[in-house]
C-alpha positions as CSV (number, residue, x, y, z in Angstrom):
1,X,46.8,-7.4,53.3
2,X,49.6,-7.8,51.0
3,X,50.9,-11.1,53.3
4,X,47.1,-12.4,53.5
5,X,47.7,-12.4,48.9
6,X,51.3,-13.5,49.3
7,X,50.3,-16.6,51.1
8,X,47.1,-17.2,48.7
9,X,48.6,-17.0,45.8
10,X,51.6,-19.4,47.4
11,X,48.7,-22.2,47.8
12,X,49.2,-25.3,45.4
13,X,45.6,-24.6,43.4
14,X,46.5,-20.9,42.9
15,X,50.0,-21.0,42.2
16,X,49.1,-23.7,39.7
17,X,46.4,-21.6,38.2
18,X,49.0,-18.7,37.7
19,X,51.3,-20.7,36.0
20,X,48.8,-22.5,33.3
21,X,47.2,-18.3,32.9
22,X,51.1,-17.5,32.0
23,X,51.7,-20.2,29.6
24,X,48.6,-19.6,27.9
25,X,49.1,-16.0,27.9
26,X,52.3,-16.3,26.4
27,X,51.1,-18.7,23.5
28,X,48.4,-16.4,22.7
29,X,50.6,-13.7,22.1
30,X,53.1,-15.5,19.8
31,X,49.9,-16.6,17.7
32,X,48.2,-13.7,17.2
33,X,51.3,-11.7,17.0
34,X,53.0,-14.4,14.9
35,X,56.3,-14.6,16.8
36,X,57.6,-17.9,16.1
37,X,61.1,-16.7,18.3
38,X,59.0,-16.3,21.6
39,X,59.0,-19.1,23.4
40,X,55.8,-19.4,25.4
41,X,58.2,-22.3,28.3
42,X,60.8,-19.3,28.3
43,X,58.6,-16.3,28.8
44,X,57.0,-18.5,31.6
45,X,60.0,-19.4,33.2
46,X,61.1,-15.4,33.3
47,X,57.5,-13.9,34.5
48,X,57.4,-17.1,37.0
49,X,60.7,-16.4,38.5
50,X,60.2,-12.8,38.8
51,X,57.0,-13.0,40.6
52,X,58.4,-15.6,43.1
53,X,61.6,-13.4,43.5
54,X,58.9,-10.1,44.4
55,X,56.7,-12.4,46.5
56,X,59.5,-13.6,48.7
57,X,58.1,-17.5,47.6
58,X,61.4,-20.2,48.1
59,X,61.6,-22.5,44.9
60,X,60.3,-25.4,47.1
61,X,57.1,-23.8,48.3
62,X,56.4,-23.4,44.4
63,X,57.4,-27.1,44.1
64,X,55.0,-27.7,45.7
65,X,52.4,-27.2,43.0
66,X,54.7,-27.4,40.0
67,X,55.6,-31.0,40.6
68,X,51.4,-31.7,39.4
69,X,52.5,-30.3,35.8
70,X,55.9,-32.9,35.9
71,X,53.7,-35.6,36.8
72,X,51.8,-35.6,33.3
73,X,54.9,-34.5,31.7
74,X,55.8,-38.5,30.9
75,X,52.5,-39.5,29.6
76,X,51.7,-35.9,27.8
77,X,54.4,-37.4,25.1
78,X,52.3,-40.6,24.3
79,X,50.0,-38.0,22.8
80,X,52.5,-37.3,20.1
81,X,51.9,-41.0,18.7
82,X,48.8,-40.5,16.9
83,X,50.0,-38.3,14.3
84,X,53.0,-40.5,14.0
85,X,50.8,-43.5,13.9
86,X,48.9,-42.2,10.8
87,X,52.1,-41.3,9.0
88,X,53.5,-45.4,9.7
89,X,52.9,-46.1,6.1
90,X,55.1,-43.8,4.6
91,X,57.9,-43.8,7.4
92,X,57.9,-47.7,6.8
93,X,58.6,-47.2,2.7
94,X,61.5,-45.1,3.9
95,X,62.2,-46.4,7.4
96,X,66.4,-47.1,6.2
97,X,66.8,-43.6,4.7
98,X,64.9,-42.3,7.7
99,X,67.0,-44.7,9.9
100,X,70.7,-43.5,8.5
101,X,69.6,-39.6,8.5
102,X,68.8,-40.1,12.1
103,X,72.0,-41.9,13.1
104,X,74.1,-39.4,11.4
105,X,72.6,-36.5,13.1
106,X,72.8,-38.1,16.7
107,X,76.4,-38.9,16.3
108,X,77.1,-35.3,15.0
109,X,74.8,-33.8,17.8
110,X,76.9,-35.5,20.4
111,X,80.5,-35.6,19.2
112,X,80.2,-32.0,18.3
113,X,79.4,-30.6,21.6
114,X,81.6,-33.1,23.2
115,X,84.9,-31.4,21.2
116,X,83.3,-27.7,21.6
117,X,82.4,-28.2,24.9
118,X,86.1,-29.8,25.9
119,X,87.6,-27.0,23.7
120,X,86.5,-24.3,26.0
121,X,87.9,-26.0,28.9
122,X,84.9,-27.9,30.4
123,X,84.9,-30.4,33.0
124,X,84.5,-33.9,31.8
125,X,81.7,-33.8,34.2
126,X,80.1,-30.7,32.9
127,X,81.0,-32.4,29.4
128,X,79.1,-35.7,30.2
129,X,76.3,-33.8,31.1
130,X,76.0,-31.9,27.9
131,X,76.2,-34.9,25.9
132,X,72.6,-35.8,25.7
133,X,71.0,-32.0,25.6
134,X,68.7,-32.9,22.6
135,X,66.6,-35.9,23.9
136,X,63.6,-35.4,26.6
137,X,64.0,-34.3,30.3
138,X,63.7,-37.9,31.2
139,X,65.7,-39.5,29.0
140,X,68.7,-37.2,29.0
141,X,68.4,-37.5,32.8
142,X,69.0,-41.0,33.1
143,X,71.5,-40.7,30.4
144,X,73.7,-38.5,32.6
145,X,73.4,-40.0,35.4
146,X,74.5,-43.5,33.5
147,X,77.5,-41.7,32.2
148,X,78.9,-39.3,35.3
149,X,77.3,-36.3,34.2
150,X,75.7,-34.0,37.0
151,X,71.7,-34.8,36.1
152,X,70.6,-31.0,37.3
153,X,72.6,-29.4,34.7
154,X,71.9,-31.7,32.1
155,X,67.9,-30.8,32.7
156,X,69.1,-27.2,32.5
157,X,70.4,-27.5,29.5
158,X,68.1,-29.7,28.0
159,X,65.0,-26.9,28.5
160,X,67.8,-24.4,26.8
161,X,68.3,-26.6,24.1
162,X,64.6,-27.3,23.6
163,X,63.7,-23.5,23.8
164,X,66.3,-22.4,21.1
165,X,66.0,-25.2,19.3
166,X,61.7,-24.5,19.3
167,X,62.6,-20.5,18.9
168,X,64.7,-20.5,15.7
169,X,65.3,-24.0,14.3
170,X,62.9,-23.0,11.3
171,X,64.1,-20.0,10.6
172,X,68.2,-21.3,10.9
173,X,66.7,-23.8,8.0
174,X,64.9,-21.8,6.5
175,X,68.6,-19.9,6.1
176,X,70.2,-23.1,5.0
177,X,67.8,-23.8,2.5
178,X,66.5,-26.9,3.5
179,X,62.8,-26.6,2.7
180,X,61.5,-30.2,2.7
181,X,59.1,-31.1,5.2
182,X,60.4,-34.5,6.0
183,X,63.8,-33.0,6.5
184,X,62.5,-29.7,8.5
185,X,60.7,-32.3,10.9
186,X,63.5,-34.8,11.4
187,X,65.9,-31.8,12.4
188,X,63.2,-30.1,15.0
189,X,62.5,-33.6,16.8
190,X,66.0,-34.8,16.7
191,X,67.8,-31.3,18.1
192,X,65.3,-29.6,20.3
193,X,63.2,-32.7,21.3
194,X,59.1,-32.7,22.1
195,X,59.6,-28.2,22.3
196,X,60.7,-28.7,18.9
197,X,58.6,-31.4,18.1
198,X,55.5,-29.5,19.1
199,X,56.9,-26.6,17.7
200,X,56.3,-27.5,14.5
201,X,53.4,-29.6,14.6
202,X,51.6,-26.5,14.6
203,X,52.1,-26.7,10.8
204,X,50.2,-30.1,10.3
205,X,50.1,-33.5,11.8
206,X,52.6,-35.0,9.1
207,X,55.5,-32.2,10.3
208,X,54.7,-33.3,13.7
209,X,55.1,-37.0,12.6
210,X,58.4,-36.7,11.5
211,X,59.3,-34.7,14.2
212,X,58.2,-37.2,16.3
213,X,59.9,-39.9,14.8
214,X,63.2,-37.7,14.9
215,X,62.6,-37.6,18.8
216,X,62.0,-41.1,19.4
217,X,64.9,-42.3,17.1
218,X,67.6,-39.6,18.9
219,X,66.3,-40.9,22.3
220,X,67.0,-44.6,21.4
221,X,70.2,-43.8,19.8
222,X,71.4,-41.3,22.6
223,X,71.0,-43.7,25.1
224,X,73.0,-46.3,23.4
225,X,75.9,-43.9,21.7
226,X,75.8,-41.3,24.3
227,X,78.9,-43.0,26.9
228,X,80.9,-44.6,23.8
229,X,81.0,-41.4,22.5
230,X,81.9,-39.6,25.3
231,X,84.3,-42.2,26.2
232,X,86.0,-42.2,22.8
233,X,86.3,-38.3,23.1
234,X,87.5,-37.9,26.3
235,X,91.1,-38.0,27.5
236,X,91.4,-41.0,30.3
């Protein structure tokens, strides 16, 4: 009996099912609960790996169904250009300000965790990898890959990134006094990407605007900076 549930339950259309119940569960409970720390992704990664690791289910067989949710994962962030779209007006008035703020926070972003990261004795590779941990999955990817880093870890890191960044970014500025909205948005798009980004969109659209902006902006940037950087940093 408990083999016939183990291989239901391993099926594509269940396993898929489970996972989207999870999530869900998880994001009702920091709601109504109002814990802003709990990170509905993380709290899905844990329960997900811990029923796979009692069920005896390999990675790949969950793959299986899981790569259906990475499919939309690319065109679920064209949804965060509306609100952006009805905030142009404004971002245009101040595009240069907007523009500088975003370039000093990308070069900071990168050249800080390049020194820390080379401080405690990293590899270059493991170095390189960490480089782009605040842009999207797909970006930062690439980014590695273009640069020498090891693209798995870089993913790795970039969910980490994304779930802290999601988890406690308001309340670390919140502790550094920066109150203003435009400012509380650039910083959540630009260091923990679209998990920040959505995190606080749940505010209002015009949060999720700027955050939006932040994450486009540090993608661009990234991807241009990223190996100059690196390369400046690094001993040859």
């Amino acid at each position: 009996m408990e083999v016939e549930i183990v291989e239901y339950i391993s099926k594509p259309l269940p396993m898929l099912t489970l996972t989207f119940l999870i999530y869900w569960g998880a994001s009702r409970i920091q709601k109504l609960k109002g814990l802003g720390w709990l990170s509905p992704m993380l709290v899905t990664i844990a329960a997900l790996i811990t029923l796979l690791k009692i069920a005896g289910i390999s990675f790949e067989k969950y793959y299986e169904s899981g790569y259906l949710i990475e499919i939309w994962l690319k065109p679920a962030i064209v949804a965060l250009g509306l609100p952006l779209f009805n905030e142009l007006k404004h971002i245009r008035s101040q595009f240069l300000t907007l523009f500088l703020t975003e370039l000093a926070g990308c070069v900071i972003g990168i050249i800080t965790v390049v020194l820390i990261a080379s401080w405690l004795g990293a590899s270059p590779e493991v170095v390189k990898s960490l480089a782009p941990k605040s842009v999207s999955t797909p970006i930062a990817i690439e980014i590695s890959r273009q640069i020498g880093g090891i693209p798995a870890l870089t993913s790795a890191i970039v969910v980490v990134v994304g779930m802290i960044g999601a988890a406690a970014g308001l309340k670390m500025m919140q502790w550094g006094r920066v109150n203003h909205a435009v400012s509380q948005s650039l910083s959540m798009g630009t260091a923990a990407h679209v998990m920040g980004t959505n995190r606080i969109s749940e505010l209002s659209d015009r949060y999720g605007a700027y955050a939006t902006l932040g994450l486009i902006l540090n993608g661009v940037l990234t991807a241009f900076l990223a190996g100059p950087l690196v390369n400046l940093l690094l001993p040859q």
